[in-house]
N, C-alpha and C positions, 0 to 999 in steps of 0.2 A: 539452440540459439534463443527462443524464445523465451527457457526456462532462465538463462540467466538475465533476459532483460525484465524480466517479473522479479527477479529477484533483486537486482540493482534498482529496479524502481522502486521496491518495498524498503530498501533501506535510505534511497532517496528522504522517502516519503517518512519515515522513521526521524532521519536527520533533520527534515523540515520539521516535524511535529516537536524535536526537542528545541530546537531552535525557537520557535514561539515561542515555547510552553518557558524556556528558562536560560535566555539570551535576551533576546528583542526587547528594545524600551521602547514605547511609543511616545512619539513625538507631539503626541496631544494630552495634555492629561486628562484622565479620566475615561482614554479610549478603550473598548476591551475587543477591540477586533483582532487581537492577536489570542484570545484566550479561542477564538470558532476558526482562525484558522489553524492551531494546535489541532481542535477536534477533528477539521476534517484533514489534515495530514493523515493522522492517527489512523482514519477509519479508511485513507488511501490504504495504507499500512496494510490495515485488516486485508483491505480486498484482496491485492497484490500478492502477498504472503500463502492467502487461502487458495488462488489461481496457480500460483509454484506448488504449494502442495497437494492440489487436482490432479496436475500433470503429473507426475512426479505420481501418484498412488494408482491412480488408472493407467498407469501406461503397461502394467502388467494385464488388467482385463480389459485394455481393449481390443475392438473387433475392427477389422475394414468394411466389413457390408452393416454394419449395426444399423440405421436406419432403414435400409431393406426388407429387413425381419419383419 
């Protein structure tokens, strides 16, 4: 359950970042607050994507006592 909610939030956050980046007009001119909220959709992106593929890679070595050790 978790892995697909990292994953749909990675594309959320993907659809957010194209949506700024090359949709959005801003209603001010000369505003560029949609160019930093592209970047941090984008780097949502990053996180999310990289969190799906943690799990997703460690799920073979992991341990139930790991911190234990």
């Amino acid at each position: 359950m978790l892995k697909i909610l990292l994953l749909l939030l990675a594309f959320a956050a993907i659809g957010l970042s194209v949506f700024y980046a090359l949709i959005y007009q801003s209603p001010t001119p000369g505003a560029t607050y949609q160019d930093s909220y592209a970047l941090l959709s984008l780097g949502a992106a990053i996180i999310f994507s990289g969190l799906f593929y943690a799990l997703i890679v460690n799920k073979e070595r992991a341990e139930a006592n790991m911190l234990l050790k």
